[in-house]
C-alpha positions in Angstrom: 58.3 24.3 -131.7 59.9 24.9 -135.0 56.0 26.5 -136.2 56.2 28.7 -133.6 60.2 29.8 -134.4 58.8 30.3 -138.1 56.0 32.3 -136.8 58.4 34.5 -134.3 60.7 34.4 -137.6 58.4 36.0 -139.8 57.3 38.7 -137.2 60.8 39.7 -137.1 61.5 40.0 -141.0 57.9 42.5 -140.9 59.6 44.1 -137.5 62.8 45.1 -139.9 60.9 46.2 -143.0 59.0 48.3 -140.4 61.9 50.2 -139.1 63.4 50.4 -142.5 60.0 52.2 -144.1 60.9 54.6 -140.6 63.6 55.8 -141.6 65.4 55.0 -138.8 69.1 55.7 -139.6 71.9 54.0 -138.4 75.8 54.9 -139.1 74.6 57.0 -142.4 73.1 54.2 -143.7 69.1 53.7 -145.0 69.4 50.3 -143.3 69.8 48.6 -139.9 72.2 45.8 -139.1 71.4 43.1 -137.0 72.9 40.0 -136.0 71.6 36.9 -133.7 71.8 36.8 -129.4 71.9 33.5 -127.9 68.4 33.1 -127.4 67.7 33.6 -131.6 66.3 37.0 -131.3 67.5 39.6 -133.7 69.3 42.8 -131.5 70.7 45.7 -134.0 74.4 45.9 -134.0 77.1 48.2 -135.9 76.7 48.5 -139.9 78.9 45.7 -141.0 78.8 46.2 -144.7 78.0 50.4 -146.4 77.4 50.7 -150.4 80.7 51.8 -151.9 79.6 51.6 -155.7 76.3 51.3 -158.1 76.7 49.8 -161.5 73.6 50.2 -163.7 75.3 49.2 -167.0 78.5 48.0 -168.5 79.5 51.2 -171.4 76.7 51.5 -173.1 75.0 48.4 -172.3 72.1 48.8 -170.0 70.3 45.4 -167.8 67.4 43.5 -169.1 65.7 41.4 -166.2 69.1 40.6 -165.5 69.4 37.1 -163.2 72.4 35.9 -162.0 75.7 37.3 -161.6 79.3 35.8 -161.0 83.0 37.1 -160.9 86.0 35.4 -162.2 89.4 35.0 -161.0 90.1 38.4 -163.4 87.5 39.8 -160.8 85.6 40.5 -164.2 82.1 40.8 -163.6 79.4 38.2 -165.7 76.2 39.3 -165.8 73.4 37.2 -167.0 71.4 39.8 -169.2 68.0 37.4 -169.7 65.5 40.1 -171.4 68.4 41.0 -173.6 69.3 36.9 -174.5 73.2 37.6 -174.0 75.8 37.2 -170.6 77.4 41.0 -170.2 81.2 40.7 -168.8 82.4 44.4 -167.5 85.0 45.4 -164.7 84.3 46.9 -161.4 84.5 50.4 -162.9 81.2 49.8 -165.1 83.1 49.6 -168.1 82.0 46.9 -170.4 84.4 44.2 -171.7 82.7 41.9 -173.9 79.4 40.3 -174.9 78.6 36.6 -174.9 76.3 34.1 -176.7 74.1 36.5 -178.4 73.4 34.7 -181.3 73.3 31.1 -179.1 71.3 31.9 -175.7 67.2 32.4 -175.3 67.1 33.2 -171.9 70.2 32.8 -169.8 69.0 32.5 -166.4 71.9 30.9 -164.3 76.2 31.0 -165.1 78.7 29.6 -163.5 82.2 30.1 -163.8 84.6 26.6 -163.5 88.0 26.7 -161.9 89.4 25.7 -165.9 87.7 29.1 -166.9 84.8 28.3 -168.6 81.7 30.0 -168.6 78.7 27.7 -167.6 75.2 29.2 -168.7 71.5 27.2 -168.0 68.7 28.5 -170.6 65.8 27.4 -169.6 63.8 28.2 -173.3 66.3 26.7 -174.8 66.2 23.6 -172.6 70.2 23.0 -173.0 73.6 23.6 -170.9 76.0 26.0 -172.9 79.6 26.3 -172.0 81.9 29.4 -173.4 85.3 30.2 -173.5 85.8 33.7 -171.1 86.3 35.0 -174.4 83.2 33.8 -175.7 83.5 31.2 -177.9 80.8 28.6 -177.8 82.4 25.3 -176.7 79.9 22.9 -176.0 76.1 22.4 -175.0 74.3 19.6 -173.3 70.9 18.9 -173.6 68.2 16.8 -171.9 70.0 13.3 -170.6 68.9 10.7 -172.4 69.4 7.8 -170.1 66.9 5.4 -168.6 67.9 6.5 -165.0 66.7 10.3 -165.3 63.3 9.6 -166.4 61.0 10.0 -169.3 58.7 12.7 -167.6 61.6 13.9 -165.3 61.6 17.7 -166.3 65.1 19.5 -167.8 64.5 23.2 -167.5 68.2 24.4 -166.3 67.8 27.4 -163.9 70.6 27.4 -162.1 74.1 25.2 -162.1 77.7 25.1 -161.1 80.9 22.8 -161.8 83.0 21.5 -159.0 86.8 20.1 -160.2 86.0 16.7 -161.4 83.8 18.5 -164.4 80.4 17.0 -162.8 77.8 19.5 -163.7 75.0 20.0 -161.1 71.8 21.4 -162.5 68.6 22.6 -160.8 65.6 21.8 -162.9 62.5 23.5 -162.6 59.9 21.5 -161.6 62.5 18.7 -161.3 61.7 17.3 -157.8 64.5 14.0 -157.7 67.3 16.7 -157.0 69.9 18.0 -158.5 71.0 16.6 -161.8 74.5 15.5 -162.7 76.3 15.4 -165.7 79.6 14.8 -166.5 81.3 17.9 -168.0 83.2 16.2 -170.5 80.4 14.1 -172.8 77.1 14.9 -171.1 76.3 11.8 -169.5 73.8 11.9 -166.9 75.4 10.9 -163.4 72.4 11.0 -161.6 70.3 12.9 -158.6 72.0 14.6 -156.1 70.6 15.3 -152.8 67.0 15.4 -153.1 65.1 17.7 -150.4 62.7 15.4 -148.2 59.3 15.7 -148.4 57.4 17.3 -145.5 54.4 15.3 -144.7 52.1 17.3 -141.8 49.8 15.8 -139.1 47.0 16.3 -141.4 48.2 15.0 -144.4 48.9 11.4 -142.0 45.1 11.8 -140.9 43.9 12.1 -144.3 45.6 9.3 -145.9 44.2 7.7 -142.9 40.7 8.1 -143.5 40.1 9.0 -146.9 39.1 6.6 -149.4 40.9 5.1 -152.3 38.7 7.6 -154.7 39.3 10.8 -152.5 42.9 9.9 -152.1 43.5 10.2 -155.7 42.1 13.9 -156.2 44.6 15.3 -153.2 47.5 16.7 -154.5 50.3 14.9 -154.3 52.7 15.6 -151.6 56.6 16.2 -153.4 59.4 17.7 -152.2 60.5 21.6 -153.3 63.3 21.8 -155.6 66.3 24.1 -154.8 66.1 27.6 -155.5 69.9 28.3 -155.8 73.6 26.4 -155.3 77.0 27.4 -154.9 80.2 25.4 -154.2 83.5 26.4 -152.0 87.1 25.5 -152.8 87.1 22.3 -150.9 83.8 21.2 -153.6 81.1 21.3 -151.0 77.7 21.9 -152.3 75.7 24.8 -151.1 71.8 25.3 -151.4 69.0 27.3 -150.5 65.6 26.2 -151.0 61.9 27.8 -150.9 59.4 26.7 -148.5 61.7 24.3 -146.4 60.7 24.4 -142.7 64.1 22.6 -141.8 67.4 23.2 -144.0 66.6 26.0 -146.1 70.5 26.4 -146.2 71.9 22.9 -147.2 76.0 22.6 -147.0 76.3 18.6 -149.3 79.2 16.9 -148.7 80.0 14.2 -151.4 77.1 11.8 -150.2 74.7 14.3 -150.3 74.5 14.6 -146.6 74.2 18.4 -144.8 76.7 18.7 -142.9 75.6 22.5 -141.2 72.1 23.5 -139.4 71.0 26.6 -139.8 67.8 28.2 -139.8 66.9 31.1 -142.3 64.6 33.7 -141.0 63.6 34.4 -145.1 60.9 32.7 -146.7 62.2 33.3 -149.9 65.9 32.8 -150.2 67.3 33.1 -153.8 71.0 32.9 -153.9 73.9 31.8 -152.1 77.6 32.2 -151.7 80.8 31.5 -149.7 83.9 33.7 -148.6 87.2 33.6 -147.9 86.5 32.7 -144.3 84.1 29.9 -145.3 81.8 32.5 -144.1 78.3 31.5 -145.9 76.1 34.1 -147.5 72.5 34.2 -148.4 70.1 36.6 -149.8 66.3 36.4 -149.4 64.4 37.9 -152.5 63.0 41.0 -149.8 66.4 42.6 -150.4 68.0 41.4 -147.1 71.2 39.4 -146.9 72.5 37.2 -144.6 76.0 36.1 -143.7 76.2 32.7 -141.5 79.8 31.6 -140.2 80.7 28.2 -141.5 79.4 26.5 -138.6 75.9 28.1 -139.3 76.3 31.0 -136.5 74.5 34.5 -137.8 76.8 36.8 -138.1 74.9 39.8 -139.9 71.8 40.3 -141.5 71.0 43.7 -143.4 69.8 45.2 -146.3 65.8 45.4 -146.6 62.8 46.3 -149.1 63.1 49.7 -151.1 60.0 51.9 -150.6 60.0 53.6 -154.0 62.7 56.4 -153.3 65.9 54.5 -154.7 67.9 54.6 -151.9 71.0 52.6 -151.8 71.2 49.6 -149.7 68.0 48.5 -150.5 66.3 46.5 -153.1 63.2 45.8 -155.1 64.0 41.9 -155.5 67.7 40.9 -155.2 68.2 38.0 -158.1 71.8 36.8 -156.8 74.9 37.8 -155.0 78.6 37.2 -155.9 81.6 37.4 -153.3 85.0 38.8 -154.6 88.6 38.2 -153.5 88.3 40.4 -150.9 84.4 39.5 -149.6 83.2 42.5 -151.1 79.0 42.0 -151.9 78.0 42.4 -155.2 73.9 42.0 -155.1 72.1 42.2 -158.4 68.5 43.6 -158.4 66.4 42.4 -161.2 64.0 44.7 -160.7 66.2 47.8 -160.3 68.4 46.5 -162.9 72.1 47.4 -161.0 74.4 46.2 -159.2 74.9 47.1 -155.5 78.5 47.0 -154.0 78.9 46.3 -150.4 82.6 47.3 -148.4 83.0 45.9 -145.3 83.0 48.0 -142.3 85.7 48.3 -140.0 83.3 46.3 -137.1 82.7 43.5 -139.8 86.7 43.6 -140.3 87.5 42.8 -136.7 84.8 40.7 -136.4 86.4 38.8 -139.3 90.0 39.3 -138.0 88.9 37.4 -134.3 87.3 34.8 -136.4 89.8 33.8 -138.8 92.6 34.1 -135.5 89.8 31.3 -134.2 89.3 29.0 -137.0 93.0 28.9 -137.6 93.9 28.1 -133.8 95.4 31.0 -132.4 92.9 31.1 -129.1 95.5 33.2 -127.7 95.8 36.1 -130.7 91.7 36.2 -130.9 91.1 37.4 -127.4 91.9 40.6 -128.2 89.6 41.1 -131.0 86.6 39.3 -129.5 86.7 42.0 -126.3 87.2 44.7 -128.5 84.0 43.7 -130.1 82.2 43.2 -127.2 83.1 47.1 -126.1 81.8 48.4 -129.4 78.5 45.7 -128.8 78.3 44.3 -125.4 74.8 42.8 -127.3 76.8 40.8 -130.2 76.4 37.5 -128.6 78.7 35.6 -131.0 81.9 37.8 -129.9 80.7 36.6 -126.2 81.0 32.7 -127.7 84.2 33.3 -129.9 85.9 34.7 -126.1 84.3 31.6 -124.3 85.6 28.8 -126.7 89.2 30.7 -126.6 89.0 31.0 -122.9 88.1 27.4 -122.8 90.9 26.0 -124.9 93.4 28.5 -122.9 91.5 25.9 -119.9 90.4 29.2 -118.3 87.4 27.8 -117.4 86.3 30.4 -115.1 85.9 33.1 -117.6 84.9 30.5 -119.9 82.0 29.5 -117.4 81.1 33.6 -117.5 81.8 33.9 -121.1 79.2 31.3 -122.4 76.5 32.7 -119.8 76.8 36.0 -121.3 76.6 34.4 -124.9 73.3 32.0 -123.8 75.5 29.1 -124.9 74.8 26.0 -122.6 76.5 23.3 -124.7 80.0 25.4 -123.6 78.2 26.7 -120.4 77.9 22.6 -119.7 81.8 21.6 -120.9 83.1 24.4 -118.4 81.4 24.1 -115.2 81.9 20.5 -116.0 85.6 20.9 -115.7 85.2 23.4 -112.7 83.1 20.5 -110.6 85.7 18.1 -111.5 88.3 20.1 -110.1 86.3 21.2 -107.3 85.5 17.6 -106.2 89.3 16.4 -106.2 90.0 19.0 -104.3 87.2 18.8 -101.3 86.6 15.1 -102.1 88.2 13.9 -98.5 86.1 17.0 -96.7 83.0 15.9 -98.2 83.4 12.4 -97.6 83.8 13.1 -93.8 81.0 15.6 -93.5 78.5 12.6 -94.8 79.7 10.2 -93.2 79.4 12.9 -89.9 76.0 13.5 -91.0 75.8 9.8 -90.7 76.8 9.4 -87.5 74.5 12.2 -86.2 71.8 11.1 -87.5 71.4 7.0 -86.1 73.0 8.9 -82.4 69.8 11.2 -82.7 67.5 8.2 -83.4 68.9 6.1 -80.9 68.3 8.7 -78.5 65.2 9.5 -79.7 63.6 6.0 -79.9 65.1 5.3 -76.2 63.0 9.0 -74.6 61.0 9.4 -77.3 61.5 12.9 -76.5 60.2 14.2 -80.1 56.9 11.8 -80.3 56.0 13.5 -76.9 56.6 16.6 -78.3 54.7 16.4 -81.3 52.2 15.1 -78.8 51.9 18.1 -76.7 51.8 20.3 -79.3 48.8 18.2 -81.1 46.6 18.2 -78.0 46.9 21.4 -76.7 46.7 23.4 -80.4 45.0 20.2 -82.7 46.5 21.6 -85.7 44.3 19.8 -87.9 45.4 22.0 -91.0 49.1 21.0 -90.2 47.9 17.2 -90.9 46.3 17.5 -93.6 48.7 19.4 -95.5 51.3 16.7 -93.9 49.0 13.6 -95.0 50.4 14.5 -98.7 53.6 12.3 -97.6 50.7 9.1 -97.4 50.0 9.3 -101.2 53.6 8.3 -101.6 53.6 4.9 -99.4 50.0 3.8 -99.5 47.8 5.8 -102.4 45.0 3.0 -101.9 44.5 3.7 -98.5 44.8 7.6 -98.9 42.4 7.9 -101.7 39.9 5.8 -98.8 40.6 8.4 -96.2 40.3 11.2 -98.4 36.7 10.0 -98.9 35.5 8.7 -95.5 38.1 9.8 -92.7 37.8 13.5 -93.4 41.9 13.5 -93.8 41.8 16.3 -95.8 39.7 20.0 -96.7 39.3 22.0 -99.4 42.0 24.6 -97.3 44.9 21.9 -97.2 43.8 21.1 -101.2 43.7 25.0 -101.8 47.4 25.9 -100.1 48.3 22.7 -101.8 47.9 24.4 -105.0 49.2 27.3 -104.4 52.4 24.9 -103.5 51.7 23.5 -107.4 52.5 26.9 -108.6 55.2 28.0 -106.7 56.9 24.7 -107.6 56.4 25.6 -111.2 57.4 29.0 -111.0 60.8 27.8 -109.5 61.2 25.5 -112.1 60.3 27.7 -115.0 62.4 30.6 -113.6 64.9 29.2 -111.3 66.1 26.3 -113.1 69.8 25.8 -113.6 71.2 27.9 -116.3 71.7 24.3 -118.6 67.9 23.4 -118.4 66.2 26.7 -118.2 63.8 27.1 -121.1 63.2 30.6 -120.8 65.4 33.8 -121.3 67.0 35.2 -118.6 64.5 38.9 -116.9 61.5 36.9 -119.3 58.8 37.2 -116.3 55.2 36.9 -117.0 53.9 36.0 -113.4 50.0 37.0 -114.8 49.8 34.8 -117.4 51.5 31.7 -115.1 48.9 32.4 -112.7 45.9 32.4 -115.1 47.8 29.0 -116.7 48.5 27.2 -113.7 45.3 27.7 -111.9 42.8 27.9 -115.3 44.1 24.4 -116.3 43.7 22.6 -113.3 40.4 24.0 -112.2 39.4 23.4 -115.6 40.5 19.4 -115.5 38.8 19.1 -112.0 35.6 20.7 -112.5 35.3 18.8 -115.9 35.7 15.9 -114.6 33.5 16.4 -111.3 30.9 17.0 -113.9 31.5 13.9 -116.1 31.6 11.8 -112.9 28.3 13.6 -111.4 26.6 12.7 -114.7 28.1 8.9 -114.6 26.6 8.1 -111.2 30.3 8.8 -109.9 29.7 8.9 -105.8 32.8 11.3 -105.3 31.5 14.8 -104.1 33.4 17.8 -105.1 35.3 18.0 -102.3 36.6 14.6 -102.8 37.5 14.7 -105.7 38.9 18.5 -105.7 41.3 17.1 -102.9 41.9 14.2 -104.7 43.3 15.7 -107.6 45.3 18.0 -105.9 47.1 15.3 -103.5 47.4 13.1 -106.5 50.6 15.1 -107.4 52.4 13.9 -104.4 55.1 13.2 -106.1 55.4 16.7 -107.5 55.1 17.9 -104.6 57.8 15.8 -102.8 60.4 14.7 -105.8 60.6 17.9 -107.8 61.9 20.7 -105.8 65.3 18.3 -105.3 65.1 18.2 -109.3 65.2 22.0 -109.6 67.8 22.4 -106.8 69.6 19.4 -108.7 69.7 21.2 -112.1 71.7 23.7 -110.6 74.4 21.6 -110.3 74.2 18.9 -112.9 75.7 19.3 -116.9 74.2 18.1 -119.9 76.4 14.8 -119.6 74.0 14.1 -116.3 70.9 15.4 -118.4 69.3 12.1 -118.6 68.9 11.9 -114.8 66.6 14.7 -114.7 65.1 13.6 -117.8 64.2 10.0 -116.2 63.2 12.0 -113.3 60.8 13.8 -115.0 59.3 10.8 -116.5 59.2 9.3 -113.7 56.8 12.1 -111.7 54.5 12.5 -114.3 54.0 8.6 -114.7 53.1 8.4 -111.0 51.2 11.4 -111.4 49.0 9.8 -114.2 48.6 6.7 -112.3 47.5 8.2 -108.8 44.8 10.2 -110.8 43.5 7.4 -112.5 43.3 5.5 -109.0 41.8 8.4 -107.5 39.3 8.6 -110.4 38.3 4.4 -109.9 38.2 4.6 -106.0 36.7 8.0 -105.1 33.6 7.0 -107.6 34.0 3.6 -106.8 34.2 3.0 -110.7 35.3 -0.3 -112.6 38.7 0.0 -114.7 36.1 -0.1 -117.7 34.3 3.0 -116.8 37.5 4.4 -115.3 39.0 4.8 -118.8 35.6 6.2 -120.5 35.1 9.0 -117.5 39.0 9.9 -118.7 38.0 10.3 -122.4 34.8 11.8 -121.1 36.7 14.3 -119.3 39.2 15.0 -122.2 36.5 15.6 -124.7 34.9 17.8 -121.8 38.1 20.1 -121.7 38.4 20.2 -125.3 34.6 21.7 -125.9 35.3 23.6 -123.0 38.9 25.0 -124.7 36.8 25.7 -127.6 34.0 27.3 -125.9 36.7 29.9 -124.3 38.2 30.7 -127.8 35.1 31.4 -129.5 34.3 33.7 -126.5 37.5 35.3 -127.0 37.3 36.1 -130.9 33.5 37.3 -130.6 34.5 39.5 -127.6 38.0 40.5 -129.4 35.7 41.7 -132.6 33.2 43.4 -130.1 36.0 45.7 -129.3 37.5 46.0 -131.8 33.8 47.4 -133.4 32.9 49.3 -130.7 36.9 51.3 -131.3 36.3 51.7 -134.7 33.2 53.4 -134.1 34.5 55.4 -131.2 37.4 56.5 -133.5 35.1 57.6 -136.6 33.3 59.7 -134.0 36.2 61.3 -133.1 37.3 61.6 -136.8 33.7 63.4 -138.0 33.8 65.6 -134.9 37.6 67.2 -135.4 37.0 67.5 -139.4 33.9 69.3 -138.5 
């Protein structure tokens, strides 16, 4: 699952550089907004941040591969000039202010600034940790630990660092894959590794180890984690990270232990710096050129920006190098390549978007109503406003727009919480009616047997009916309810009674598919999988009815090959009626998950289990008693089989591709025909 979300994921990130290299314009701006619906597809909202200001150089001073950038409580800026050796401090305005360490630094790559205003700079040539004054004077540097605990091959290339309040220093280290480094601010001592990212071992890397040798074991690469790309902290001393090539937590948010403590995916391959707001609002920027801002849970809020396509215009990037919040969350983005500095405003959508948020976060349910709706009249599509209205709704214990509020925002954890609460009060208030119409139900029911097994006035019906029509169809399709009570017996009737036909088996299976279309499509709102309007009623068909007839005729084959004595027919029926239970048990499932929360989820989750088990068993009876096989060569004919589909699977595929390229040839020739004959 999380393959295919990086796959959809990366389709998406080439679907926005598509419409940027359009020039689609949106609001006056070269670049489109979009933030995330409930289902994690991207939808194009309102610009949330416009360019209000491009600096290219402090006074005279122009950007050499510059690579990280941070503001100060002054709201100075501090570049990190690399090609030039030397951190550039200028104001807003562009003017420049003063230089720093240019007779120290070899390549300044990341600064921080600590909240006792010093200037923290990691130079990687130089292998060492320098800390300035603001005004520049050169206060102390640290150097590669020397302790036992870090290592004697552990690499210390500083890229990047920051300082939280008890002067611990964390460093990432290139090529430094134990964590992050600590050291104490004060005398250098190494602390130790913080929060290590986990290695990712695949399916193939498990089946290797398996099978390979001692000797080809040794010449595989060794499997170690990524280090971070990038960290941050907020006020309160959490530790932010973004890492490359991380499937999982790209975005890290460290409490003190080292634990992450938010989950969000990042659609970027290639995040390279991060940053938090006065909201706690989380920022990120991929090295495309797009940027990101997460709420502190780990909601998407916005994601713009994009890839420059050679004509300079603003709002886009060659390859952002970092990002730096100010007092008033304006965006500074640094482009290495373009050498400047890009300043994003926040737009007056962002702003109330912001204004509902912080009402939220700070309690006031009440005061972020109004907000919320107005967002959802400028964007009926911005999901999030839908689940900031739902939560206030639902602590205001208005759980009936809540219920509406969290449909509209595909939110099924509050979806679950509010219809919860609107059961509950349903029940105590039609408990006593309910408890008399069963127990009426009751009644009726042992009066109707009573009466029934005295005059037997529905057997002689049934009788009647059966003699003078012998709706032999009517049976068969009815004999399904045997597989249920006495599968041994059904399996023998199936084979020499003549209980059943290929018509019954056929209906039967159209029955499979309805069944599965009600359950794909009609499921309760809590356990559907699918989004809401999602139809694809051809490819369901070619599923459904591919994959079984595929399993059935394999294994009539394997079993006609194995001296099985089950004809087709048999066994064609056989299959089918094996999903009695299916048949029977599953449409009160779907009905039931219409009505049931996730607190109740585990009863549809046992009842799942418990289908498919008997499902699995029946077919393996009907596999040993229709061929009259031993359990022995029961179990081979089902690897048999299994093998069969997966040549078969194969076999399809390779048909596919060769027919695929076939057409794909016989267009291209069609289309240089076309070509030669209009140029002549």
């Amino acid at each position: 699952m999380l393959g295919k979300k990086r796959y959809i994921s990366f389709l998406i990130s080439i679907a926005l550089f598509f419409f940027i290299n359009q020039n689609v314009i949106f609001a006056g701006t070269a670049y489109k907004t979009f933030t995330e619906d409930g289902y994690g597809n991207y939808v194009e909202t309102q610009s949330a941040y416009t360019v209000s200001n491009t600096i290219v150089k402090f006074g005279d001073e122009l950007f050499s591969q510059p690579s990280d950038l941070a503001i100060g409580d002054d709201q100075l800026l501090y570049v990190s000039d690399t090609g030039n050796h030397r951190i550039l401090v200028g104001d807003k305005q562009g003017n420049l202010i003063r230089i720093i360490g240019e007779e120290v630094l070899k390549k300044p790559n990341g600064i921080f600034l600590s909240e006792d205003n010093k200037l923290y700079v990691a130079d990687e040539t130089a292998a060492k940790v320098f800390v300035f004054s603001l005004e520049g004077e050169l206060l102390a540097e640290f150097g590669k630990p020397d302790s036992i605990l870090f290592g004697e091959k552990a690499n210390f290339v500083p890229e990047k660092l920051a300082v939280d309040r008890r002067d611990n220093i964390y460093i990432i280290s290139r090529g430094n894959s134990n964590g992050i480094i600590q050291i104490n601010a004060n005398n250098g001592e190494f602390i130790g590794y913080f929060a290590p990212n986990k290695t990712m071992v695949t399916p193939l890397t498990v089946f290797r180890k398996a099978i390979f040798t001692d000797e080809q074991l040794s010449k595989m690469i060794d499997t170690i984690p990524s280090t971070a790309k990038n960290l941050n902290l907020d006020d309160k001393g959490l530790v932010y990270t973004v890492s490359q090539g991380e499937q999982i937590e790209a975005i890290k948010k460290l409490n003190m232990a080292g634990k992450n403590i938010i989950g969000t995916d990042l659609f970027d391959a290639f995040p390279v710096s991060i940053d938090v707001g006065s909201l706690e609002n989380v920022f990120v920027a991929g090295e495309n050129g797009f940027i990101y801002e997460y709420t502190s849970e780990g909601n998407l809020l916005f994601v713009f920006g994009g890839q420059d396509d050679g004509r300079q215009r603003v709002g886009l990037f060659n390859k952002i190098s970092a990002i730096a919040l100010d007092e008033n969350d304006s965006i500074f983005a640094l482009d290495s390549e373009k050498k400047q500095i890009q300043v994003f405003e926040p737009t007056e959508f962002a702003s109330l978007v912001h204004k509902a948020l912080t009402l939220y976060q700070n309690g006031d349910y009440e005061g972020s109503k109004a907000p919320w709706q107005e967002v959802i009249k400028l964007n009926s599509l911005f999901d999030f406003a839908n689940l900031g209205l739902g939560e206030a709704y639902f602590k205001d214990e208005n759980y009936v727009d809540a219920l509406a509020s969290f449909k509209l925002a595909k939110y099924k954890p509050g979806y679950s919480d509010s219809y919860w609460e609107l059961r509950n009060k349903w029940m105590r208030e039609n408990i006593i009616a309910l408890l008399f119409i069963i127990i009426a139900l009751f009644i009726i029911n042992k009066v109707i047997s009573r009466i029934e097994k005295k005059y037997q006035f529905w057997s002689e019906f049934k009788t009647k009916i059966d003699n003078k029509y012998n709706l032999k169809l009517m049976k068969d399709l009815a004999f399904v309810k045997n597989f249920i009570r006495h599968p041994l017996d059904s399996f023998y009737s199936i084979k020499y009674e003549n209980k059943t036909s290929i018509l019954s088996s056929t209906i039967l299976m159209f029955v499979f598919f309805i069944i599965y279309l009600l359950e794909k499509y009609y499921s309760g709102f809590i356990f559907g999988t699918i989004e809401e309007g999602d139809f694809a009623l051809g490819s369901d068909f070619a599923l459904v009815f591919g994959a079984l007839l595929l399993v059935i005729i394999s294994n009539y084959l394997i079993c006609t090959i194995n001296d099985g004595e089950g004809r087709f027919r048999h066994i064609y029926s056989g299959f089918i009626y094996s999903f009695a239970p299916y048949f029977i048990i599953k449409p009160f499932v779907i009905i039931a998950s219409n009505f049931l929360t996730f607190n109740e989820a585990y009863l549809l989750s046992l009842t799942n289990v418990i289908i498919y088990v008997w499902v699995a068993i029946l077919l393996v009876i009907m596999i040993k008693d229709i061929n009259d096989y031993s359990i022995k060569e029961t179990i081979k004919i089902i690897f048999l089989t299994m093998f069969t589909i997966l040549i078969a699977v194969l076999l399809i595929f390779i048909v596919y591709v060769l027919i695929s390229q076939l057409i794909s040839f016989v267009m291209s020739i069609i289309n240089e025909g076309v070509y030669r004959i209009e140029n002549g």
